[in-house]
PAROTOR-896735 format. One line per field, with one value per atom (N, C-alpha, C, O, CB): residue number from 1; residue in one letter; chain; y, z, x. Coordinates in Angstrom, 3 decimals. Glycine has a CB too. Layout:
<sites>
pos = NUM, ... .
code = A, ... .
unit = A, ... .
Y = Y, ... .
Z = Z, ... .
X = X, ... .
</sites>
This chain:
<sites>
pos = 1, 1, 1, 1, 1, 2, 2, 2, 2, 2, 3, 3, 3, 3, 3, 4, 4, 4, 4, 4, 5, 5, 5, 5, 5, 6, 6, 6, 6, 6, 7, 7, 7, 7, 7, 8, 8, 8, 8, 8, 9, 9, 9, 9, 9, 10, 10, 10, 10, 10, 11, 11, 11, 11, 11, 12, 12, 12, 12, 12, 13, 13, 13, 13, 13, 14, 14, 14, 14, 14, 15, 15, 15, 15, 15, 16, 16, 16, 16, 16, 17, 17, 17, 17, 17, 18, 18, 18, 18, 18, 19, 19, 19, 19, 19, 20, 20, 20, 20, 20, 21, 21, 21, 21, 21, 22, 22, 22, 22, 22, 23, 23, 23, 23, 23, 24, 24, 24, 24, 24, 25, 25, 25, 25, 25, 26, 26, 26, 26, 26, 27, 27, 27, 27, 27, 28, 28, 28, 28, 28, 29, 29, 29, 29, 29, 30, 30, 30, 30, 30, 31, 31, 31, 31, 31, 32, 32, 32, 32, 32, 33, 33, 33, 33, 33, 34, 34, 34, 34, 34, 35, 35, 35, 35, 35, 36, 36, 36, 36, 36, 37, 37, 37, 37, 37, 38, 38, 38, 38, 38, 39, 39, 39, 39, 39, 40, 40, 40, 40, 40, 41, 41, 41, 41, 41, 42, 42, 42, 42, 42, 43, 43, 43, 43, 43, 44, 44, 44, 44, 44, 45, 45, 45, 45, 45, 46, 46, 46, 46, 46, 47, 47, 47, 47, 47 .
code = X, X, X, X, X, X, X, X, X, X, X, X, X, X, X, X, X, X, X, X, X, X, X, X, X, X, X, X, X, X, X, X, X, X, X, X, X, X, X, X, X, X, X, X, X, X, X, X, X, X, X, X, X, X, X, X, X, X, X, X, X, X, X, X, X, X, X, X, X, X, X, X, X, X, X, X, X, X, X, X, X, X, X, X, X, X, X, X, X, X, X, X, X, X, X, X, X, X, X, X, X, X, X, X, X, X, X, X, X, X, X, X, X, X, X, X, X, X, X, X, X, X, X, X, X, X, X, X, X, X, X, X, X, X, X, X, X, X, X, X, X, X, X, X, X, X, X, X, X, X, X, X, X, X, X, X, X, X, X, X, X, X, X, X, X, X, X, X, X, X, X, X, X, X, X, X, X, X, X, X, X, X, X, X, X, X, X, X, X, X, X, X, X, X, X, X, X, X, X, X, X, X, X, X, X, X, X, X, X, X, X, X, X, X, X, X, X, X, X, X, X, X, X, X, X, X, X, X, X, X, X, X, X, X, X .
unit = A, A, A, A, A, A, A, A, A, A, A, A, A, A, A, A, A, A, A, A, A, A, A, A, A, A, A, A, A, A, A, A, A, A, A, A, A, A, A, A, A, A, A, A, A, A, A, A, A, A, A, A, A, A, A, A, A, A, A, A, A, A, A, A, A, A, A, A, A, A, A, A, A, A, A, A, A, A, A, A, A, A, A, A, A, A, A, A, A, A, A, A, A, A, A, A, A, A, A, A, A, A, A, A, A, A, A, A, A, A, A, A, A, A, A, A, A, A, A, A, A, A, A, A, A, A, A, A, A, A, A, A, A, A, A, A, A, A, A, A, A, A, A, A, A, A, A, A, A, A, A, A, A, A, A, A, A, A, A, A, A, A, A, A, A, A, A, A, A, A, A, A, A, A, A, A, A, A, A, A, A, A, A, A, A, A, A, A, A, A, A, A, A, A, A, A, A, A, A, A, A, A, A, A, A, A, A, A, A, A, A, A, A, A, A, A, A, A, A, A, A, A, A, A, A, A, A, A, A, A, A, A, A, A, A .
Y = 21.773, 20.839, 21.395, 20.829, 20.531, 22.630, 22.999, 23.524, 24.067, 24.627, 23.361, 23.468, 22.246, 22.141, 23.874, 21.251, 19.404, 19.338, 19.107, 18.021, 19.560, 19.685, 20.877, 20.614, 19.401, 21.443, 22.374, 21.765, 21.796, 24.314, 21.393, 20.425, 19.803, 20.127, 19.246, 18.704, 17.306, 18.032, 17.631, 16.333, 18.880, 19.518, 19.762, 19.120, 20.513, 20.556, 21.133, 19.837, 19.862, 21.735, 18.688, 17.896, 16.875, 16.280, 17.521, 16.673, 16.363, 17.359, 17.221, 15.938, 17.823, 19.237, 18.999, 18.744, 21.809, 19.110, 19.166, 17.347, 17.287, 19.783, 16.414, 15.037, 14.905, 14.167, 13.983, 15.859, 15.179, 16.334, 16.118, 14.665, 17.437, 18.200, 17.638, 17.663, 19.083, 16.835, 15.969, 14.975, 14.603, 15.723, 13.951, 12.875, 13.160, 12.323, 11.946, 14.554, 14.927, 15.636, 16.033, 15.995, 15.607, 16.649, 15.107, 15.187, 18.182, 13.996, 12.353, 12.162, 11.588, 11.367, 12.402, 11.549, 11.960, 13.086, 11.549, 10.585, 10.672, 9.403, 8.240, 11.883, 9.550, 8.084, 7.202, 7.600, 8.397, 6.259, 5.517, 4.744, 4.422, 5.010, 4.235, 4.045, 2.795, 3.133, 5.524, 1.615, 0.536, -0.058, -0.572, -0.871, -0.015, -0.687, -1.748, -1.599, 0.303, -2.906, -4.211, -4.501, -4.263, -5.998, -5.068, -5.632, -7.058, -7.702, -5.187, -7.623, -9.274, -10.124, -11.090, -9.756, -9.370, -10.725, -10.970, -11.755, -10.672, -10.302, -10.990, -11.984, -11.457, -10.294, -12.824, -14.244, -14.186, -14.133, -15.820, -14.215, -14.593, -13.601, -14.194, -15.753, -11.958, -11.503, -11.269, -11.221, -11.105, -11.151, -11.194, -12.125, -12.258, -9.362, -12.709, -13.460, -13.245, -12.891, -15.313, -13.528, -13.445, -14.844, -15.735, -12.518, -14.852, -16.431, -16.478, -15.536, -16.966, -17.542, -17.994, -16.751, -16.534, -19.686, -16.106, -15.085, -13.356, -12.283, -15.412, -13.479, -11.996, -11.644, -10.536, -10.785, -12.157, -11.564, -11.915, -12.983, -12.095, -10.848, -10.881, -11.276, -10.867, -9.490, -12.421, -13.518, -12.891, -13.432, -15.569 .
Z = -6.021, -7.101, -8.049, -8.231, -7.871, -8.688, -9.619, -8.386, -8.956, -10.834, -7.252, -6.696, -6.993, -7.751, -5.243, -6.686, -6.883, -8.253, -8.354, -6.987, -9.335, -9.961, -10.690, -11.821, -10.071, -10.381, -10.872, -9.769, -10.152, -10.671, -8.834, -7.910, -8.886, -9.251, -7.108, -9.233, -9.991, -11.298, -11.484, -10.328, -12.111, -13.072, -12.746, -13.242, -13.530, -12.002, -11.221, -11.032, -11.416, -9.349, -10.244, -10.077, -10.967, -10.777, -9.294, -12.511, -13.150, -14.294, -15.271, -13.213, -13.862, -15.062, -14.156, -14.598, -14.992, -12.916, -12.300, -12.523, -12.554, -10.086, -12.623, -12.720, -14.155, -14.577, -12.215, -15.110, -16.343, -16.931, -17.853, -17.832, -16.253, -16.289, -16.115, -17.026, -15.505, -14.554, -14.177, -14.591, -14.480, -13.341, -15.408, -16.191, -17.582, -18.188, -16.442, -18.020, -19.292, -19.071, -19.903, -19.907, -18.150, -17.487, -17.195, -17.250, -15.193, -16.962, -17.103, -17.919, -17.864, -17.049, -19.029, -20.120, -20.559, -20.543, -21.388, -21.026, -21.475, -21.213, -21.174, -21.064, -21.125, -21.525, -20.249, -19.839, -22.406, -19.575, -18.639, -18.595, -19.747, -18.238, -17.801, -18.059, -16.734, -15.601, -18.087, -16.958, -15.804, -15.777, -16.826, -16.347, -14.931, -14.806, -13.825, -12.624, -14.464, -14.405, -12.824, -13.040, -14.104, -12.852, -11.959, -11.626, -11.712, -11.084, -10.315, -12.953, -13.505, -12.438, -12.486, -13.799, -11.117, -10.626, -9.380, -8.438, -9.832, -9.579, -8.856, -9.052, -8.792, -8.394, -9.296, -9.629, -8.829, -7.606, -8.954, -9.984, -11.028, -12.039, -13.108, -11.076, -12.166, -12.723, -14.121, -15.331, -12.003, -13.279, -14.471, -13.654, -12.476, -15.254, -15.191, -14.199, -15.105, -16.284, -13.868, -14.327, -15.140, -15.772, -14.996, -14.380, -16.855, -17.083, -16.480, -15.781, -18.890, -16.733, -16.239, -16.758, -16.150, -16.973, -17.937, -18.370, -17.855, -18.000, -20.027, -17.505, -16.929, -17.847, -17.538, -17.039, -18.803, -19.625, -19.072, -18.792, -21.135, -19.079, -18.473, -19.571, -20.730, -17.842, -18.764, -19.841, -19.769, -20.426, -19.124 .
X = -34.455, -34.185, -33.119, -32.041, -35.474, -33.513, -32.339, -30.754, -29.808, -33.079, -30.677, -29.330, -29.077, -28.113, -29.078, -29.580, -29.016, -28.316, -27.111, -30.541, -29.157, -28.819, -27.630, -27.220, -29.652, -27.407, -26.278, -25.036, -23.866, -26.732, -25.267, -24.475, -23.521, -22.391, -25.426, -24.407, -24.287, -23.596, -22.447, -25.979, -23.993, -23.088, -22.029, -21.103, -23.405, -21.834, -20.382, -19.093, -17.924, -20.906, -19.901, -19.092, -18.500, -17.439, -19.463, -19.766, -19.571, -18.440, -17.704, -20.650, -18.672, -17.242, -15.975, -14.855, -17.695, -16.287, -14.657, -14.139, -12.909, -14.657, -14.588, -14.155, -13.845, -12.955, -15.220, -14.826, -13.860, -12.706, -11.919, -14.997, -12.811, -11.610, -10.474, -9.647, -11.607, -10.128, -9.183, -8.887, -7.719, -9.233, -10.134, -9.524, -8.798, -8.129, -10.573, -9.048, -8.746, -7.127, -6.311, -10.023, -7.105, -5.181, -4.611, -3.383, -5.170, -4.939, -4.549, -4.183, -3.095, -5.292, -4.632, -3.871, -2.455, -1.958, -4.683, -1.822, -0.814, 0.419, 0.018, -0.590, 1.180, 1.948, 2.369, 3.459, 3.452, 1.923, 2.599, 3.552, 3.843, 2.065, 4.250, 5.412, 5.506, 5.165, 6.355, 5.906, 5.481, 7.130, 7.518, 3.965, 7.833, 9.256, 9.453, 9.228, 10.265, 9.912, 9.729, 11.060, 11.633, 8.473, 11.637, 12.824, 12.552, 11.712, 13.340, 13.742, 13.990, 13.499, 12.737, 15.696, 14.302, 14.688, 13.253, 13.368, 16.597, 12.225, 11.386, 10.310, 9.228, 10.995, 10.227, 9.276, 7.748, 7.618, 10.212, 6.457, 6.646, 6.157, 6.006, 6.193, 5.756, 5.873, 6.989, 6.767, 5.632, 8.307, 8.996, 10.472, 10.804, 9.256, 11.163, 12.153, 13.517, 13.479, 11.705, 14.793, 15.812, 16.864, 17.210, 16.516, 17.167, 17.565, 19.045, 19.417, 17.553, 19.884, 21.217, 22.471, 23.519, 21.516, 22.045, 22.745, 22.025, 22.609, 22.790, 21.216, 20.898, 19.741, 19.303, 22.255, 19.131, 18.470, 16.706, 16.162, 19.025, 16.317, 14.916, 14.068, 14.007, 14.419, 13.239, 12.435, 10.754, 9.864, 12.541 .
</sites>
């Protein structure tokens, strides 16, 4: 029982180790011209 458990600790420390080295700024870039996420008007300017 206490291996399961020190298991379950372990794995629980290494998962929020890795979500905590995650953070930080994302950055999402799409191209105008694909419809219908994002689109571009008659002058080029993404709507």
């Amino acid at each position: 029982m206490k291996l399961k458990v020190l298991t379950l600790l372990a794995c629980l420390a290494g998962s929020m180790g890795s979500a905590w080295a995650a953070e930080g700024e994302l950055s999402i870039g799409t191209e105008g011209a694909y419809p219908p996420w994002s689109m571009s008007d008659a002058n080029g300017n993404v709507t």
